[in-house]
MILUM-624449 format. One record per residue (C-alpha): x, y, z; residue number from 1. Coordinates in steps of 0.05 Angstrom, whole numbers. Layout:
# residues N
@px=X&py=Y&pz=Z&pos=NUM
...
This chain:
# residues 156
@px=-90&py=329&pz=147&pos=1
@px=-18&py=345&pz=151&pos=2
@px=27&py=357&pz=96&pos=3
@px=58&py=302&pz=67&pos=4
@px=138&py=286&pz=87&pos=5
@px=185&py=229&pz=61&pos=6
@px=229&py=192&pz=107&pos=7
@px=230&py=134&pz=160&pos=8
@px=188&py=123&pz=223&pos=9
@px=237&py=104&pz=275&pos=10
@px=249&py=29&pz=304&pos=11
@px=218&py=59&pz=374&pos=12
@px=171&py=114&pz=350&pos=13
@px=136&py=48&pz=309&pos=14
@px=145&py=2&pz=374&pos=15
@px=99&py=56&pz=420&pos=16
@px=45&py=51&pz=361&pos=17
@px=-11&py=0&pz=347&pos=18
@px=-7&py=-16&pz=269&pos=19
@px=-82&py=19&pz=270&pos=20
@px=-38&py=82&pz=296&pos=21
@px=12&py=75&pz=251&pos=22
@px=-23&py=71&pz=178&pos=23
@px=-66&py=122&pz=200&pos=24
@px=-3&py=170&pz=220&pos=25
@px=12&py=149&pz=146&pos=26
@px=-49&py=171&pz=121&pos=27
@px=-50&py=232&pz=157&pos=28
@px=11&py=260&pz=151&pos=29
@px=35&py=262&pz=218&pos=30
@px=86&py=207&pz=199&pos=31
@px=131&py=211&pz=135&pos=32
@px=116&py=165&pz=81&pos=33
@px=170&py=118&pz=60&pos=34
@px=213&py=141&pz=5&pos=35
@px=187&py=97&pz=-53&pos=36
@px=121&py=128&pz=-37&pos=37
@px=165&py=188&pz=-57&pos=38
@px=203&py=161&pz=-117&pos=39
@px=133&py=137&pz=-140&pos=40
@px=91&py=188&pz=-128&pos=41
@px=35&py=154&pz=-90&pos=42
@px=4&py=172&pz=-26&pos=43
@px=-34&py=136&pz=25&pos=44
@px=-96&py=171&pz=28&pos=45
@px=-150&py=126&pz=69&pos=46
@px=-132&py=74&pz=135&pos=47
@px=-170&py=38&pz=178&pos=48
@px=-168&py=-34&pz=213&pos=49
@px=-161&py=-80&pz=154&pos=50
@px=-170&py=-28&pz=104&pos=51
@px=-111&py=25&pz=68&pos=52
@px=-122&py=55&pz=0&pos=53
@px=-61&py=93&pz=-37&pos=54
@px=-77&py=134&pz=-104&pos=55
@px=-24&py=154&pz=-152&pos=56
@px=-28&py=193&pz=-209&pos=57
@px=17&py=159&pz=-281&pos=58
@px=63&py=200&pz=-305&pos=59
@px=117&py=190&pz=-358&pos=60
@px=161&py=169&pz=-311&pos=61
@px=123&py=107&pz=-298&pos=62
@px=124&py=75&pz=-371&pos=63
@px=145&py=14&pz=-401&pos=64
@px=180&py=11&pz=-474&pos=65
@px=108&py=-4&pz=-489&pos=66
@px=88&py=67&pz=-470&pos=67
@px=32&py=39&pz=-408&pos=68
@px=55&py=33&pz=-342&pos=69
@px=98&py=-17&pz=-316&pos=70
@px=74&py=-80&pz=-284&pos=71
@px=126&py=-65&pz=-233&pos=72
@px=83&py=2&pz=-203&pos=73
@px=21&py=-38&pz=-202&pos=74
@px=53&py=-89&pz=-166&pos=75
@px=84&py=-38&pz=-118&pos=76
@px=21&py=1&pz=-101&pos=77
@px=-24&py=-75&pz=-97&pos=78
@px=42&py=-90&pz=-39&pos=79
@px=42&py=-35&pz=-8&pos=80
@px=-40&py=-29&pz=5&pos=81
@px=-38&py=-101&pz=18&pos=82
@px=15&py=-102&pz=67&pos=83
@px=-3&py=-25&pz=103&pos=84
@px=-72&py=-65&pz=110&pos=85
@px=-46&py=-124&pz=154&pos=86
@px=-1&py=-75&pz=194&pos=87
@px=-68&py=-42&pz=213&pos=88
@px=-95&py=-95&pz=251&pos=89
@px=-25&py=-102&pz=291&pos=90
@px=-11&py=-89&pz=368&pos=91
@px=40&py=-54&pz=395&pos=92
@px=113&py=-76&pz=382&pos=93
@px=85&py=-128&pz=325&pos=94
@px=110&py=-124&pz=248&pos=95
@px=95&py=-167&pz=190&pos=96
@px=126&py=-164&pz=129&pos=97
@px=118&py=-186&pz=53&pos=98
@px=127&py=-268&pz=45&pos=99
@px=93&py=-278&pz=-27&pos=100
@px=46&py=-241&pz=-62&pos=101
@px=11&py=-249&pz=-123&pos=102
@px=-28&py=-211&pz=-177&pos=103
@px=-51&py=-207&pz=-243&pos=104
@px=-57&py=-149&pz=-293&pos=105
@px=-131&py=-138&pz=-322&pos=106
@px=-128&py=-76&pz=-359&pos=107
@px=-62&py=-28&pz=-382&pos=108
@px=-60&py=35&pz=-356&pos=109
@px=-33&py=95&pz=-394&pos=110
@px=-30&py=168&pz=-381&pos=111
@px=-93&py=182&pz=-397&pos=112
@px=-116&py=132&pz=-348&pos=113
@px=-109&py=187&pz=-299&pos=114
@px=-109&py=168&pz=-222&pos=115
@px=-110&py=105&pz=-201&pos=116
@px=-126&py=79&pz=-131&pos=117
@px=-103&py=14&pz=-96&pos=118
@px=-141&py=-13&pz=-35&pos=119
@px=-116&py=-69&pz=7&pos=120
@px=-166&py=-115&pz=54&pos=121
@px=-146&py=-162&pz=110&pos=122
@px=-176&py=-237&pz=91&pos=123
@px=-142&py=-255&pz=155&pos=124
@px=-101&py=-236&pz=214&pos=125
@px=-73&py=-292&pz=262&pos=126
@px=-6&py=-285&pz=303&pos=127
@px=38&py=-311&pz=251&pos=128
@px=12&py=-300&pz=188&pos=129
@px=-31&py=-250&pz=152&pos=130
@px=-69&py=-255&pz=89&pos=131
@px=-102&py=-192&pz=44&pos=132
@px=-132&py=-177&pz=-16&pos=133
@px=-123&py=-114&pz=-57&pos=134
@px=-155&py=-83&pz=-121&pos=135
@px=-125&py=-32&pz=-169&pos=136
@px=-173&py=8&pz=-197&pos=137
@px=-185&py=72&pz=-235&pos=138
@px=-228&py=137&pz=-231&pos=139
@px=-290&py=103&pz=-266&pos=140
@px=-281&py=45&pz=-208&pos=141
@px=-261&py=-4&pz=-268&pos=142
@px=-214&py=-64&pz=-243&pos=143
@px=-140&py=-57&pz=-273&pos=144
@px=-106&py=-111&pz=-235&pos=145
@px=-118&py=-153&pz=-165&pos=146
@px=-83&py=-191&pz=-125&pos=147
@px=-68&py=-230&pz=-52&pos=148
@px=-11&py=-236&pz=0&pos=149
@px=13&py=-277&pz=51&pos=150
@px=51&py=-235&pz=110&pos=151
@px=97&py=-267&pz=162&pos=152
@px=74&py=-231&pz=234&pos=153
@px=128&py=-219&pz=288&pos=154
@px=150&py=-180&pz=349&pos=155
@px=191&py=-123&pz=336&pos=156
């Protein structure tokens, strides 16, 4: 596993990869995580076809005025594995991006919730539209919030 870098995967670096190729590369390291995977603090940390997991650890930084975590991250991370898991069952030159998603919040999530891990799964994959399911959950595998997407497929 490489060490982790922050950045963007260029238009034709993506183009010569299969979505499979590029999650994984994700996962791996030997492609830079986007940088709201930096400002966050999550990593992708398991890929394969229809499948991407991200873990993230809460930190302070992460709080409402409530003093749990923001709806906002767990709708980030839920987008992000979601989406990341329809890109993995993607060809060459093929993109699909974020049309509607939708989730709801089960459980808060504090700091002493300690890490959390989001896992998307494809529901289906056709050639213009994608749809996943994901799960938020934490270190005693205890549901914190769910949710499904609908992504529009297209050549790059």
């Amino acid at each position: 596993m490489g060490t982790k870098t922050y950045g963007t995967v260029s238009p034709e670096q993506k183009k010569a990869m299969s979505g499979l190729e590029f999650v994984q590369g994700l996962a791996s390291g030997m492609l830079p995580l986007n940088t709201i995977a930096q400002t966050l603090g999550y990593d992708v940390v398991e890929a394969e076809s229809g499948r991407v997991a991200i873990t993230l650890v809460p930190t302070g930084a992460h709080l409402n005025p409530w003093g749990t975590v923001h709806g906002g991250l767990m709708a980030t991370l839920l987008d992000s594995c979601m989406g990341l898991a329809i890109q993995s069952m993607l060809d060459k030159g093929i993109g699909s991006t974020t049309l509607e998603f939708k989730i709801s919040l089960v459980r808060a999530i504090t700091l002493e919730t300690g890490q959390i891990r989001a896992e998307g799964r494809v529901l289906n994959c056709g050639r213009r539209v994608g749809t996943a399911e994901g799960r938020l959950t934490d270190a005693k595998d205890r549901l914190l919030a769910h949710g499904t997407t609908t992504c529009l497929i297209f050549p790059n």
